[in-house]
Structure formats: structure tokens, C-alpha cells
C-alpha positions as CSV (number, residue, x, y, z in Angstrom):
1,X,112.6,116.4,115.7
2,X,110.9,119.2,117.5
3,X,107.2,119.3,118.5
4,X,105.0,121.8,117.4
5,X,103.2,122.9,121.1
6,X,101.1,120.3,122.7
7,X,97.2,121.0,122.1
8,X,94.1,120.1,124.3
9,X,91.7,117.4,123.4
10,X,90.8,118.7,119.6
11,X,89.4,115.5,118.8
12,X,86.1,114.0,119.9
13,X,87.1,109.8,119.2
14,X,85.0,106.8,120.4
15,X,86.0,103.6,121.0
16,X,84.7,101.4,117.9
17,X,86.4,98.4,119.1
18,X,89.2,96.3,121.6
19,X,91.4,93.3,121.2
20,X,94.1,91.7,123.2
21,X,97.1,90.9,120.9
22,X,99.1,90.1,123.9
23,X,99.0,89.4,127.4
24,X,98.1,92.7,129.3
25,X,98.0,94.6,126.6
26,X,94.5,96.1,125.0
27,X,94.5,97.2,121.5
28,X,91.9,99.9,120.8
29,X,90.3,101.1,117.8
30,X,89.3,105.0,117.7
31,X,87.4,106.9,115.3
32,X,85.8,110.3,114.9
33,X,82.4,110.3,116.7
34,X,80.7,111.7,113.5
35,X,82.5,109.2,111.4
36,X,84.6,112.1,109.8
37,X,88.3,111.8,108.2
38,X,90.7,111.8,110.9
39,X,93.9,114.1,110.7
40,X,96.8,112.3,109.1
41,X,99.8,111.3,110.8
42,X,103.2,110.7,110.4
43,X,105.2,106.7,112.2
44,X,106.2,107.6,115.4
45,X,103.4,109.5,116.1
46,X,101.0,109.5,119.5
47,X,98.1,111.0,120.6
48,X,97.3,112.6,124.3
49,X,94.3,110.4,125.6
50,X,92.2,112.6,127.7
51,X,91.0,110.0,130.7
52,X,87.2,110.1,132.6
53,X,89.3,110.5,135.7
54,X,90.9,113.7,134.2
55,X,94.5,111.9,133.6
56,X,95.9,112.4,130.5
57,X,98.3,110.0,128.9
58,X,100.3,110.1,125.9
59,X,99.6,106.5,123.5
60,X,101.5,105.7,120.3
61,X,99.9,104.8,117.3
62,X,100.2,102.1,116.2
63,X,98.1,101.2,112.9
64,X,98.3,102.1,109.3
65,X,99.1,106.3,108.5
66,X,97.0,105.5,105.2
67,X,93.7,105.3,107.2
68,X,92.0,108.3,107.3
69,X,88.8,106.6,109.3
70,X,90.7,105.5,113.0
71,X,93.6,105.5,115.3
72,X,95.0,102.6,116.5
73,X,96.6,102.6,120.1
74,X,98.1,99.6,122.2
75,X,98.2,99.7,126.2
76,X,99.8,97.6,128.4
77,X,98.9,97.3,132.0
78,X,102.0,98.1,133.8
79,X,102.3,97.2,137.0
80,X,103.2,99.7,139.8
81,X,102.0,102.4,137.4
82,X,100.8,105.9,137.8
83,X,97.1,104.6,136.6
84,X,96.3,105.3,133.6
85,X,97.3,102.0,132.0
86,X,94.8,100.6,134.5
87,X,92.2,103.0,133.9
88,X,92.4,102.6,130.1
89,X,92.1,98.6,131.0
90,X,89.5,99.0,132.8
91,X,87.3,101.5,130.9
92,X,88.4,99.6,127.2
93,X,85.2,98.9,125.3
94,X,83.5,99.7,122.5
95,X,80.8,103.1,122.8
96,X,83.0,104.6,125.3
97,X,83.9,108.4,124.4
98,X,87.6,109.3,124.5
99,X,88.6,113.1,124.0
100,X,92.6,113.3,122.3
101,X,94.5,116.0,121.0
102,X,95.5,115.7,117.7
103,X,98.7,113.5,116.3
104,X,101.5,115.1,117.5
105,X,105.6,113.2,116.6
106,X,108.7,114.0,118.2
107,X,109.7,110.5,116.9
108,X,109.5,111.4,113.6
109,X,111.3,108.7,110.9
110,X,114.1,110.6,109.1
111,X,115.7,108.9,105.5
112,X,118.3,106.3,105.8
113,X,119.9,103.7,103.5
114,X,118.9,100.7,106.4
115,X,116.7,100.7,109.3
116,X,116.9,99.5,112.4
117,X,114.4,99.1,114.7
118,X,115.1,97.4,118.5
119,X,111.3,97.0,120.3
120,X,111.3,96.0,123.9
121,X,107.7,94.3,125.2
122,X,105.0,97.8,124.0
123,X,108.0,99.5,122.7
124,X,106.8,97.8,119.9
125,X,104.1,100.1,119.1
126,X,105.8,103.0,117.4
127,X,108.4,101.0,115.3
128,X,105.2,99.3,113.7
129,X,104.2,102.0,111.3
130,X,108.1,102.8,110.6
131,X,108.8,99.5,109.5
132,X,105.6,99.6,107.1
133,X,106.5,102.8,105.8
134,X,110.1,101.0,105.3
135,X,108.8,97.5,103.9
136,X,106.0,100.3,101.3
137,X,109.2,102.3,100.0
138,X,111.4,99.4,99.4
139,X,113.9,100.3,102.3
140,X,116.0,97.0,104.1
141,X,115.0,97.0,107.5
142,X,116.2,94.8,110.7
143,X,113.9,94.4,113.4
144,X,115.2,93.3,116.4
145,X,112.1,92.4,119.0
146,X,113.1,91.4,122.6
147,X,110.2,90.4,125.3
148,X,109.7,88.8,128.6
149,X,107.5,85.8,126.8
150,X,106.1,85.1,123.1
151,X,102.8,85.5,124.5
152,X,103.5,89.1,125.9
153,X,104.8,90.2,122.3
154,X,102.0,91.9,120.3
155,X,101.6,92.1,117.1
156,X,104.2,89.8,116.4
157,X,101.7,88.4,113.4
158,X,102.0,92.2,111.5
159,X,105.6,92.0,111.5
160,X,106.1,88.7,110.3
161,X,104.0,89.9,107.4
162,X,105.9,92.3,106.0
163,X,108.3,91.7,103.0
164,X,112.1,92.8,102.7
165,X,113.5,92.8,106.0
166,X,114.5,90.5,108.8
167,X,112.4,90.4,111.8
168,X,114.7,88.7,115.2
169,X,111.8,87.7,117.9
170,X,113.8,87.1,121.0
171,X,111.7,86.0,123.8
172,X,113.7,86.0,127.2
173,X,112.1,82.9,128.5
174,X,113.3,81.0,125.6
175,X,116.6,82.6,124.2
176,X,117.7,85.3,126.9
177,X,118.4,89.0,126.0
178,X,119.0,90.3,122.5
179,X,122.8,90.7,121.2
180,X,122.2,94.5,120.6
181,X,126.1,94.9,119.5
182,X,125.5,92.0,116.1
183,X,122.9,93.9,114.4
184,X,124.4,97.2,114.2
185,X,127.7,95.4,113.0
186,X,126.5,95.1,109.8
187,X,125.0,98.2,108.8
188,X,126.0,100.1,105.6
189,X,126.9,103.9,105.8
190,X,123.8,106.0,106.3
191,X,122.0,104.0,108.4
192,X,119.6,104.8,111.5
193,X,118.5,102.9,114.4
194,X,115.7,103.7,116.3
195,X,114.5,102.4,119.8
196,X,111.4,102.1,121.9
197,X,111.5,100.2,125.2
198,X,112.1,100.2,128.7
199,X,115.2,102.0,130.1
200,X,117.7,99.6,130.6
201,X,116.9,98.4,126.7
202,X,117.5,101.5,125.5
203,X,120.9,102.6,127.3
204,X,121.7,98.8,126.0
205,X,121.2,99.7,122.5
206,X,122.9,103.2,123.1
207,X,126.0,101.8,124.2
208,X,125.8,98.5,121.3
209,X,125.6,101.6,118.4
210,X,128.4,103.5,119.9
211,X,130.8,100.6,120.5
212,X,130.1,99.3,117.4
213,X,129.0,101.7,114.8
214,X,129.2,105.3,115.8
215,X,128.9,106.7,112.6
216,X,125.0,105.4,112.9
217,X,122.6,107.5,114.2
218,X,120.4,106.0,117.2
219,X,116.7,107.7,117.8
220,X,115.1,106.8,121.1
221,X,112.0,106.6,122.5
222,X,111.5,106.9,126.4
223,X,108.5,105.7,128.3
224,X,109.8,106.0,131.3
225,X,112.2,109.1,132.5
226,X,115.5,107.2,133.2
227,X,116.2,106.3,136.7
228,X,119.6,109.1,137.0
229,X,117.6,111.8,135.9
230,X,118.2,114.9,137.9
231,X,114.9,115.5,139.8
232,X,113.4,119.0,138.6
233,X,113.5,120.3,141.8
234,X,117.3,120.4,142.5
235,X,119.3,122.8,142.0
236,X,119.9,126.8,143.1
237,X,117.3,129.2,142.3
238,X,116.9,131.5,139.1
239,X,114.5,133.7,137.6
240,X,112.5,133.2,134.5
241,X,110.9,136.0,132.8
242,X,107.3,135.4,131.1
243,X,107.9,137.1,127.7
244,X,104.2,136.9,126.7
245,X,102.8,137.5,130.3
246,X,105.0,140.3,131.0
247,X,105.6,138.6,134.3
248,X,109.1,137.9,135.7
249,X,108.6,134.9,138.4
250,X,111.4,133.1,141.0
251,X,112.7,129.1,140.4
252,X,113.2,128.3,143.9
253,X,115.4,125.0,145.0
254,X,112.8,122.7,145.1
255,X,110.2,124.0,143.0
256,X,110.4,122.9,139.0
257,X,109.8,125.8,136.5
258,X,106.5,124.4,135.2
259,X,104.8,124.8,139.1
260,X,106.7,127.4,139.3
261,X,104.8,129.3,136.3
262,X,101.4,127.4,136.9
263,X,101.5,129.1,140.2
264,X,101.3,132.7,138.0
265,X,99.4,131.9,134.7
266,X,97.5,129.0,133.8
267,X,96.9,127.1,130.4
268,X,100.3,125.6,130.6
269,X,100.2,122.3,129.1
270,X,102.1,119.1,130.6
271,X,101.5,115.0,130.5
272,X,104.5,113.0,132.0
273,X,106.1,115.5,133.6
274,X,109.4,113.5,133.8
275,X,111.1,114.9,130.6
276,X,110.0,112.2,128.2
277,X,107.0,113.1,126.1
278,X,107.5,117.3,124.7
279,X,104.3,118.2,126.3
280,X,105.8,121.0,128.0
281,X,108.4,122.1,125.3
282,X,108.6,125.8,125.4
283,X,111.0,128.2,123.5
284,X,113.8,129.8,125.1
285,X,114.3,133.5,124.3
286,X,117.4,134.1,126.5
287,X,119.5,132.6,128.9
288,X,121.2,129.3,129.1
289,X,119.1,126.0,130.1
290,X,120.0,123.2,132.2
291,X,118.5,120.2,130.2
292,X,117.5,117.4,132.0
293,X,115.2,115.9,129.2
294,X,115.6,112.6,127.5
295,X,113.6,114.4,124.5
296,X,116.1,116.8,122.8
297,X,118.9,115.7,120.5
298,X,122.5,116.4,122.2
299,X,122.5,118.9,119.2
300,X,118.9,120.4,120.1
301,X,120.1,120.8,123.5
302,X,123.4,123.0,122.2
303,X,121.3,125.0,120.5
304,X,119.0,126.1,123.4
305,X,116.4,126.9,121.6
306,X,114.2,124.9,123.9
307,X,113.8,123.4,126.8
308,X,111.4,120.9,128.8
309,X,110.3,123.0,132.0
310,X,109.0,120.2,133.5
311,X,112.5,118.9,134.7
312,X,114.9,121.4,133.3
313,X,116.2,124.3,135.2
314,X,118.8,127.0,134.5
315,X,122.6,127.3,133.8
316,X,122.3,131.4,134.0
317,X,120.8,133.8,136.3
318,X,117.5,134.2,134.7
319,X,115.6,132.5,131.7
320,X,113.6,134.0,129.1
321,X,110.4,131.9,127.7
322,X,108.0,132.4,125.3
323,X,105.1,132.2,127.8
């Protein structure tokens, strides 16, 4: 699962055109500004949207990995937001010029005798492609798609398109919540779930797999950190030594790592800055970390090989980082 480092905006992409497949949600079409061949892309992937007002916000994609010409993002216009949703909203037409970074996946769809994917409202946007690539390679799939309405639900039209799987559309109004526990009931050794959504959805689906069927992995996908995260700045302080700088800087209580080295050096990269999205991933030379990511596997976390320093702190005296 892990990232290769975050990159700046690589990509000069222009709007070519904007739908609404549900309600408050804009679908936007970007290609190269030259018309050039996009870089590929694997399901699960996103790209970091470099905003007019200088936000940057991290969008999946949601189209087809075969086209080489555009990417394909979906927004929804959250409320109480930190305003990029809104921005994008408001800026969404076609001519307008959008710098991104390239593709990058820490969602990446691993082999598995059955599939399932749980979507909750945008969640859906990710587990689009995978369940393509799933329906193109013959796979079984189960899609289970929970949302406030029908009308909020987008894309609901792609999914009931594709061939060898079961698609579940479970709109609240009209049906209530999804049984998360049913699906994974019947899933045959070597299965995988995976899970985009909003937080309460996904600690649902969590708990459904390991009553159930522990034996099947479950992949998640955060776009919000979740509300018991440890704040960054808690905690006693610690050093961290800048292998590459040469600098060694002080963690004080309070104070996350990532201000904490932005302070000394610049050129660090971040986006959500909530432990969610692998912007910030940096390796770990030395020293133990304290993760407070919901990004790194339980196993990737063991191994300490890296570490989110936008929320993650230190279990040892002092860190070493590969900065």
C-alpha cells in the first residue's frame, strides 16, 4: 500500500467539461491542456487539485484507467467544510485551468477471489474503477451502496451497468441503513472488502468483517480523520533529527512534527493534514513512531518504516527522518 512521496502540481489539466450526477455533487472532466496522453493510473487512485485560492485538495478518480485523454473527479459540496468542496463548486466549468500532481494510490486494489466494495454517499468514487476492473477480469463482486437519498447517489446508472456482480442500492430514506454484517457472511476464502465513506460507515463495516469474517481482509478509505484521533499536538516532547538537512530540531507538546520541521526547512509537502491522505508520508530511519494515522496498515505501522508527521509523534526519545 505505500505511497511513493507526494509531488507538486506536475500536470497542467483544464476543465473540458461538468455534470451533476447527483445532488451536490459536480463531476468534472480534466484533460491535458495540450491535449497530450495523460499518465496512467491504477482504481483507487486520486489526484492533488491545486486550487486558485492556493488550497490543495486531494479528489479520487473516478472514470475509466483505460483513458489515456482525461481524468475524471466527483465533488460533493459538503457542508461545514474546510472550502475547497465549495470552491471547486463554485469555480466548476469548462476553460477553467486546474494545476494537479500526478496520480498517486494508497488505495491500491490487491487480487482476491470476491470483492467487496461498501460506498457511503461520494465514497462511491474510488470503488468505481475497482469494480470495473473487477466486472473486465471476470472477478464476482458485491457492491453494497448506502446513501442519504436515491437522488444524492451518483453514478448509480455505471454501476447498474456492469455485468457479474450484485449491486445493493440502499437509500436511507427509503430502506434505512445497510446490513454491513449479511454481505460479508457469505464470502469464500480469499476475499477482500474495501470501503470508502464517512466515518461512522466505515468503523460499521470494520466491526461487520471482524464479527463475521475475520479471515477477510477490509481496505479503507478515510475522508475525514476519525473523530478519536489523537490531536498531533499532544503528547511530551522529542527530538527528530533531519537526516538529509543535517539538522536535529525539538517536537515540543503542542507543536506537530510537520510545523515543527516547516519551521526549519521548507518544501515539505502536506494536504489534509489529519492523517488520512499520505501527503506527508516520510521514512523513518531510527527510532520508534507513535502512529496516529488512519493510512498505514496495522502491519505497516509495526514495521515503522514510516510514519505520517502530520499527526504522528514519537514513542522514543528522538526520531530519525529521511528529510
Amino acid at each position: 500500500m505505500m505511497s511513493a512521496p507526494r509531488e507538486a502540481a506536475a500536470l497542467k489539466l483544464v476543465t473540458r467539461s461538468v455534470h451533476s450526477p447527483a445532488d451536490r455533487v459536480v463531476s468534472i472532466e480534466l484533460g491535458a491542456g495540450d491535449g497530450s496522453p495523460l499518465p496512467g493510473w491504477t482504481p483507487g487512485a486520486h489526484i492533488d487539485l491545486h486550487l486558485p485560492s492556493g488550497r490543495v485538495r486531494s479528489y479520487s478518480l473516478h472514470g475509466d484507467p483505460r483513458d489515456r485523454g482525461s481524468y475524471h473527479i466527483a465533488v460533493l459540496n459538503a457542508e461545514n467544510g474546510r472550502g475547497g468542496s465549495a470552491e471547486v463548486h463554485r469555480i466548476a466549468a469548462p476553460g477553467i485551468e486546474l494545476p494537479a500532481s500526478v496520480p498517486l494510490n494508497s488505495f491500491n486494489m490487491e487480487p482476491a477471489s470476491h470483492y467487496l466494495f461498501i460506498a457511503g454517499g461520494i465514497g462511491v468514487t474510488p470503488l468505481l474503477p475497482m469494480a470495473l476492473a473487477a466486472a473486465r477480469a471476470g472477478e464476482p463482486w458485491t457492491f453494497v451502496y448506502g446513501g442519504r437519498t436515491r437522488t444524492s447517489m451518483a453514478f448509480l446508472d455505471r454501476l447498474s451497468a456492469l455485468p457479474g456482480g450484485r449491486l445493493e442500492v440502499v437509500p436511507q430514506d427509503e430502506v434505512g441503513l445497510p446490513d454491513l454484517a449479511r454481505p460479508f457472511t457469505g464470502l469464500p476464502a480469499g476475499a477482500a472488502a474495501y470501503c470508502c465513506g464517512p466515518a461512522g460507515m466505515l468503523a460499521a463495516a470494520a466491526d461487520a468483517g471482524a464479527s463475521t469474517r475475520p479471515d477477510v481482509a477490509v481496505h479503507s478509505e478515510r475522508f475525514q480523520a476519525p473523530a478519536d484521533l489523537a490531536a498531533a499536538g499532544s503528547g511530551r516532547p522529542f527530538e527528530v533529527e533531519l537526516a538529509r538537512s543535517g539538522l536535529t530540531i525539538e517536537v515540543a507538546a503542542g507543536v506537530s512534527v510537520l510545523d515543527a520541521v516547516r519551521a526549519r526547512i521548507g518544501g515539505v509537502m502536506s494536504n489534509c493534514e489529519q492523517g488520512i491522505c499520505s501527503a506527508c508520508e516520510t521514512a523513518v530511519l531510527a527510532g520508534i513512531p507513535d502512529h496516529r494515522d488512519s493510512v498505514l496498515t496495522p502491519r505497516e505501522k509495526a514495521a515503522n518504516r514510516y510514519m505520517m508527521i502530520c499527526v504522528s509523534r514519537s514513542r522514543t526519545p528522538r526520531l530519525v527522518l529521511d528529510l
